[in-house]
C-alpha positions as CSV (number, residue, x, y, z in Angstrom):
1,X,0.0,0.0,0.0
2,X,1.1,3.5,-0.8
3,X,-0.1,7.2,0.8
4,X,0.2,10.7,-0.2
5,X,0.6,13.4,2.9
6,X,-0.5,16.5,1.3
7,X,-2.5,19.2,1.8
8,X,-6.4,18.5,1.1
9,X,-8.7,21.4,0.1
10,X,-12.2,21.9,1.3
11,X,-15.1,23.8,1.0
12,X,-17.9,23.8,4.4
13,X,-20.8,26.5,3.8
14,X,-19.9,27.5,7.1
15,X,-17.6,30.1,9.0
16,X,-16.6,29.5,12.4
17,X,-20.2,29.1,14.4
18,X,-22.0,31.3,11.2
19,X,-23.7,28.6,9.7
20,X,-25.6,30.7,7.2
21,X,-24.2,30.4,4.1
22,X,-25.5,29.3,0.5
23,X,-24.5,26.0,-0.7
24,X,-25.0,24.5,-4.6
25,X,-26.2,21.4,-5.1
26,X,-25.2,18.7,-7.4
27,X,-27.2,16.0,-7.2
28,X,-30.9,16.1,-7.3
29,X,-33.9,14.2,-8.5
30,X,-33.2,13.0,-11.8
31,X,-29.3,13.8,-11.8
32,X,-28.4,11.1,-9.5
33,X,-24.1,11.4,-10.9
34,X,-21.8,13.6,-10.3
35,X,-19.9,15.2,-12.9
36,X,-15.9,14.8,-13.8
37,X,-14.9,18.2,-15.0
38,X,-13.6,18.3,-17.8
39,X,-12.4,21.2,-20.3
40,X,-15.4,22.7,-22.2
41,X,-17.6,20.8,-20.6
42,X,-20.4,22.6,-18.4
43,X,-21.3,21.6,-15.0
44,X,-25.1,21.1,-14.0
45,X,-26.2,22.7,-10.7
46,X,-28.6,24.4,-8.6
47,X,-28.8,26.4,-5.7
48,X,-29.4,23.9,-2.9
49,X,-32.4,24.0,0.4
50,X,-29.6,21.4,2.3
51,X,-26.6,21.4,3.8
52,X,-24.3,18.9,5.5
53,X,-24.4,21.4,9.0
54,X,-28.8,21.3,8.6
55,X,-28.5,25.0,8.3
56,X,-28.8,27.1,4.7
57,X,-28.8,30.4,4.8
58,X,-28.0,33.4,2.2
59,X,-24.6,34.9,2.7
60,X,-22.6,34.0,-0.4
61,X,-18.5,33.0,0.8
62,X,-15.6,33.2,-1.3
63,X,-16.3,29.7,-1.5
64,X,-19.3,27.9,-2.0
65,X,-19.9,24.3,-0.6
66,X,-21.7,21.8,-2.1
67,X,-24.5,19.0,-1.4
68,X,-25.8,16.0,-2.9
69,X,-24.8,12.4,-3.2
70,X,-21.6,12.1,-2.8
71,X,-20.9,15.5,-3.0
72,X,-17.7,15.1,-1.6
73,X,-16.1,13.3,-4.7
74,X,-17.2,16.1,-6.4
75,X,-13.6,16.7,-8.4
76,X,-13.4,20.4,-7.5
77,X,-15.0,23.4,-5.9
78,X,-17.1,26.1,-6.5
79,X,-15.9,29.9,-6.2
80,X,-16.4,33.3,-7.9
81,X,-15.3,33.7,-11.9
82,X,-12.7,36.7,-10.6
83,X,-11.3,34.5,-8.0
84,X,-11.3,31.6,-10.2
85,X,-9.0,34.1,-12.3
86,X,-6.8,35.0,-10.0
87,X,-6.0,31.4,-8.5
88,X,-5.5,30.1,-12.3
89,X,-2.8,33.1,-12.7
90,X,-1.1,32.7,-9.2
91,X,-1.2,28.8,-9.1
92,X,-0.6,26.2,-11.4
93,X,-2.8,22.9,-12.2
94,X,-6.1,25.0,-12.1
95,X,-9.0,25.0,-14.6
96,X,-12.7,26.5,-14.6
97,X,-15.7,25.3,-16.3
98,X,-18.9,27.3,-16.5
99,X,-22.2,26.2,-15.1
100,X,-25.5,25.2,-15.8
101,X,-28.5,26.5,-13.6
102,X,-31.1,24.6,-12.8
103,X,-34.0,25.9,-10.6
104,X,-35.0,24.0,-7.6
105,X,-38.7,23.2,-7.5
106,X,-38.6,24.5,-3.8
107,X,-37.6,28.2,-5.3
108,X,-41.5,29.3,-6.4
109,X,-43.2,26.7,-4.3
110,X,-43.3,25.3,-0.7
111,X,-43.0,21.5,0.0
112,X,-46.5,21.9,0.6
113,X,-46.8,23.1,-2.7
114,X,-48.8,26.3,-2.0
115,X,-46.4,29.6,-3.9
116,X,-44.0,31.1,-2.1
117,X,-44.9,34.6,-0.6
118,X,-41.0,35.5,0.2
119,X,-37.9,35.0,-1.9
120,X,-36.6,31.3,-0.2
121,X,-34.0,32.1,2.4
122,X,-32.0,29.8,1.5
123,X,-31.9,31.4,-2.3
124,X,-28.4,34.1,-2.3
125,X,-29.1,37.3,-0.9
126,X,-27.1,38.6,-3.9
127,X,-26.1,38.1,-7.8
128,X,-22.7,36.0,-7.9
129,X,-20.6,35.0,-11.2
130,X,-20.1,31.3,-9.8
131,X,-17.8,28.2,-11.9
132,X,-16.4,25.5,-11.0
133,X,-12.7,25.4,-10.4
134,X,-10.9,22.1,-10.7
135,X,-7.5,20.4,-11.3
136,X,-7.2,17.9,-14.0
137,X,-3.4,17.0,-13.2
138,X,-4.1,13.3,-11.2
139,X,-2.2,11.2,-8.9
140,X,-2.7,7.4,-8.5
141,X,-2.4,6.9,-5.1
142,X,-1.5,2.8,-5.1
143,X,1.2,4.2,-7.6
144,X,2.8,8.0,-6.6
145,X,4.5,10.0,-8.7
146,X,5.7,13.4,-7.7
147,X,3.5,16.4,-8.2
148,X,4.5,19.2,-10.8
149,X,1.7,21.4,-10.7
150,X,1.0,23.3,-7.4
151,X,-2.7,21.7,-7.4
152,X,-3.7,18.1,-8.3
153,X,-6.3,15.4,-7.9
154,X,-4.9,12.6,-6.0
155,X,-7.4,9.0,-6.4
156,X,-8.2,5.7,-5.2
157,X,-10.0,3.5,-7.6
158,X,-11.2,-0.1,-7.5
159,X,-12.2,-1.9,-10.7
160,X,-14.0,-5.6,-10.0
161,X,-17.0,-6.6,-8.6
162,X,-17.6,-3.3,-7.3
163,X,-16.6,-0.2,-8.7
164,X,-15.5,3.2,-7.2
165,X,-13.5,6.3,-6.9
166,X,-12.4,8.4,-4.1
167,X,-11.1,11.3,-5.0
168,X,-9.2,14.3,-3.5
169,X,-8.4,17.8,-4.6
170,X,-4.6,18.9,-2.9
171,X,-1.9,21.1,-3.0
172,X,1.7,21.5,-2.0
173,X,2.8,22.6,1.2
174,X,4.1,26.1,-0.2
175,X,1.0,26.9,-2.7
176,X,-1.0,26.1,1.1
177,X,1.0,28.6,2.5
178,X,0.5,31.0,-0.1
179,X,-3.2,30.5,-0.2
180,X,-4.0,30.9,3.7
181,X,-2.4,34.5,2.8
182,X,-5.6,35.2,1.3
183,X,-8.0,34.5,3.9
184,X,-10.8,33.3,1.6
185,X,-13.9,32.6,3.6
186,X,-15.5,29.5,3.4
187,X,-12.3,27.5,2.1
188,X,-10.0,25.1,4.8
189,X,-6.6,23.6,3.7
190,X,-5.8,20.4,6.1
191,X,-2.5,18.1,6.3
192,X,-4.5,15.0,5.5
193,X,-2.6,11.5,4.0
194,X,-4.4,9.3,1.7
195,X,-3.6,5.8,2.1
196,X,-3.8,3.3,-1.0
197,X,-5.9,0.4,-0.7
198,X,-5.7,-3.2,-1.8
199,X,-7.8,-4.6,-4.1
């Protein structure tokens, strides 16, 4: 078995006890998969009613978490087209795809299904440019090779009887360092090793 210590990015819609931030969902009724980024290729969401934490509200963070099925193998995270920009200039290993609205049934009507009075509170309590920033540089976990972009996706796959992927966006210790120095809200960098599995 191999591992990879690294630094593992995240997104939480939450800042230390503020709980009320918006989060995107990418799963839903009818979209049961997630989507692997890839170049040109639009990513489907919506703005989601859950979170992870039980609490949605509408503050929009520099980051912008995500729920659904599996959400966290979603390859990538969601932040604002001018910060997308400026990571993709300042770092290397980066991409963005656009995005693809959906609206959530729950927008104009209430579970109940009586029309909503009030804009949802969940819904962002302002316009944001919003796409999906990713790495397409991967690591095998079970077989390492050095990094030589400043991002990457490090994985853990098993092909047989049953299928699946694990996957994790990272960085490098010094692009870590360098990004903590812009105190984006809403994102956490961890030390976290990934450990390769046997088949």
């Amino acid at each position: 078995m191999n591992s990879i210590t690294a630094n593992q990015i995240q997104v939480k819609s939450v800042v230390g006890d503020d709980y009320s931030y918006v989060t995107i969902g990418v799963t839903w009724k009818g979209k049961e998969n997630l989507e692997i980024p890839t170049e040109n290729d639009k990513t489907q969401v919506m703005w989601s009613h859950e979170s992870a934490y039980g609490v949605v509200g509408s503050k929009v963070g520099d980051f912008i978490g995500c729920y659904g099925e599996s959400s966290s193998l979603q390859e990538g995270i969601f932040t604002h087209r001018n910060i997308a920009e400026l990571l993709i200039e300042k770092f290397s290993g980066l991409k963005y795809n656009e995005l693809i609205w959906h609206e959530n049934p729950l927008e104009k009507k209430l579970k109940s299904g009586k029309l909503r009075a009030k804009k949802a509170k969940w819904l962002p309590e302002k316009e944001a440019d919003i796409v999906h920033l990713y790495s397409d540089q991967y690591i095998d976990v079970r077989n390492p090779k050095p990094e030589k972009t400043d991002f990457y996706v490090v994985y853990r796959e098993n092909k047989g009887k049953s299928n699946w992927r694990h996957t994790w966006l990272m960085c490098s210790d010094e692009t870590a360092t360098r990004l903590r120095e812009f105190n984006f809200s809403c994102l956490y960098i961890e030390e976290s090793t990934i450990i390769g599995k046997k088949t």
